[in-house]
N, C-alpha and C positions, 0 to 999 in steps of 0.2 A: 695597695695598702689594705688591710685585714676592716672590715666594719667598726669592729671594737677600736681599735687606734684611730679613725678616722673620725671617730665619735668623740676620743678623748682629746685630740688635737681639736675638732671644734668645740669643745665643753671649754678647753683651756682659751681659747682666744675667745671665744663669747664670754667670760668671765673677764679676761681681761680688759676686753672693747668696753663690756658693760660699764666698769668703773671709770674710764676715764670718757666715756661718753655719756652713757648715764647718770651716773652720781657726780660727776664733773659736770654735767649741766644744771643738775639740780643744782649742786654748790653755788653754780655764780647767779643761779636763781636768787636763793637764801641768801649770798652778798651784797649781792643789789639791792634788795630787802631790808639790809644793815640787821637780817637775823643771826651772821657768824661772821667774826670779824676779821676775815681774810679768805681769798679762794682758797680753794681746794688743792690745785694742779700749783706743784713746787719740784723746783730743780735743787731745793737743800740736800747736801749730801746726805746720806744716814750708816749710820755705820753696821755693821762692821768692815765694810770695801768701798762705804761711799757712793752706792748707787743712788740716783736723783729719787726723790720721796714718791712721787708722781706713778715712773716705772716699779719701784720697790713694792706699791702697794697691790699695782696692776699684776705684778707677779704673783702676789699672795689669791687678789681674786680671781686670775686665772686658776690656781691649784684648787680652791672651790668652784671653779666652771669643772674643773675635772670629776669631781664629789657627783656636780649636781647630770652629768653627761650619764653617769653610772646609777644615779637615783630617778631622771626624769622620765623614765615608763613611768614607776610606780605613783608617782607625784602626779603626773598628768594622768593616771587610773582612778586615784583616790580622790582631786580637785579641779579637773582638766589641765591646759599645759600654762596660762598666764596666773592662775592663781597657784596654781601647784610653784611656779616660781617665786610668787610673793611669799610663799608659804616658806618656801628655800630658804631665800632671804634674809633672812631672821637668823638663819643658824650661825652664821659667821658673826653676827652681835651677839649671841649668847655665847657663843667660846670666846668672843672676845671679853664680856663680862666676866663670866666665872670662871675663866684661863686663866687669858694673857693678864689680865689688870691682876689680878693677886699674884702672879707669877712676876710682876713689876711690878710687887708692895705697895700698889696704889690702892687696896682693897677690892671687895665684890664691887663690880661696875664703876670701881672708880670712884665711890662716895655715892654714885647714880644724884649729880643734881638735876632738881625737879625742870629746869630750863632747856636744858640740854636732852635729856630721855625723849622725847618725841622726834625731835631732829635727827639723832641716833636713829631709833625705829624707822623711821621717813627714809633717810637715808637707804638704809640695808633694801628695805620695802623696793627702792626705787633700783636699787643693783639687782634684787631680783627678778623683777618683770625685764628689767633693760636684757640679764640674760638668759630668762626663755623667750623674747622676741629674737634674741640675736642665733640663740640655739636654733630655733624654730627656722630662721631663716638660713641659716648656715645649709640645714638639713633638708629644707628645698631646693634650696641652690645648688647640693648634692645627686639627691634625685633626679632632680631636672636635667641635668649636664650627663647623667647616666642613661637618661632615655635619649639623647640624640645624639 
């Protein structure tokens, strides 16, 4: 397998792991807290095929593990490689702001209420570091197995 695809297979599954490992822990952090009022991790369908919420979304943060697979020289150049990821982080809440939310008439951010916008940030914050550790480790794990 080519560098480049070996990179983007693990950008997509470290993006995916992150979210339901990392922001799915934070979550049940924050529930137990009584800061959000239900886990995170749901088998609801969602449409348009019905895939369970949980995988639907992990598939979404995988396709930004691929973004971030293809960006994280320059990120880990300009912030090193865990801030460079927090820095990531953030970008999948800002399309989701100024995108998806007025693209589903819900307005910019959704109304942004002031309760919520930290949790949001925290959030993203916590999927980004979750996948440059996971990138990071993938990418040893690589090497390593390549040297023996």
């Amino acid at each position: 397998m080519s560098a480049t695809l070996t990179h983007l297979v693990l950008g997509f599954l470290a993006g995916a792991l992150s979210h339901l490992i990392f922001q799915g822990g934070f979550g049940a952090i924050l529930y137990v807290a009584h800061l959000i009022p239900a886990l995170l991790w749901s088998l609801t369908p969602v449409p348009p095929i019905g895939v369970p919420r949980s995988l639907s979304l992990a598939f979404w943060a995988g396709l930004w593990g691929l973004v971030y697979a293809l960006l994280e020289p320059r990120f880990t150049a300009h912030f090193g490689w865990w801030v460079g990821g927090l820095v990531f982080g953030i970008a999948p809440l800002l399309v989701y702001w100024f995108v998806v939310q007025p693209l589903k008439g819900a307005g910019v951010g959704g109304g942004f209420r002031l309760a919520t916008v930290p949790i949001e940030v925290a959030f993203h914050a916590i999927f980004g570091i979750g996948l440059a550790i996971l990138y990071r480790s993938g990418l040893a794990l690589i090497r390593g197995s390549a040297m023996s």
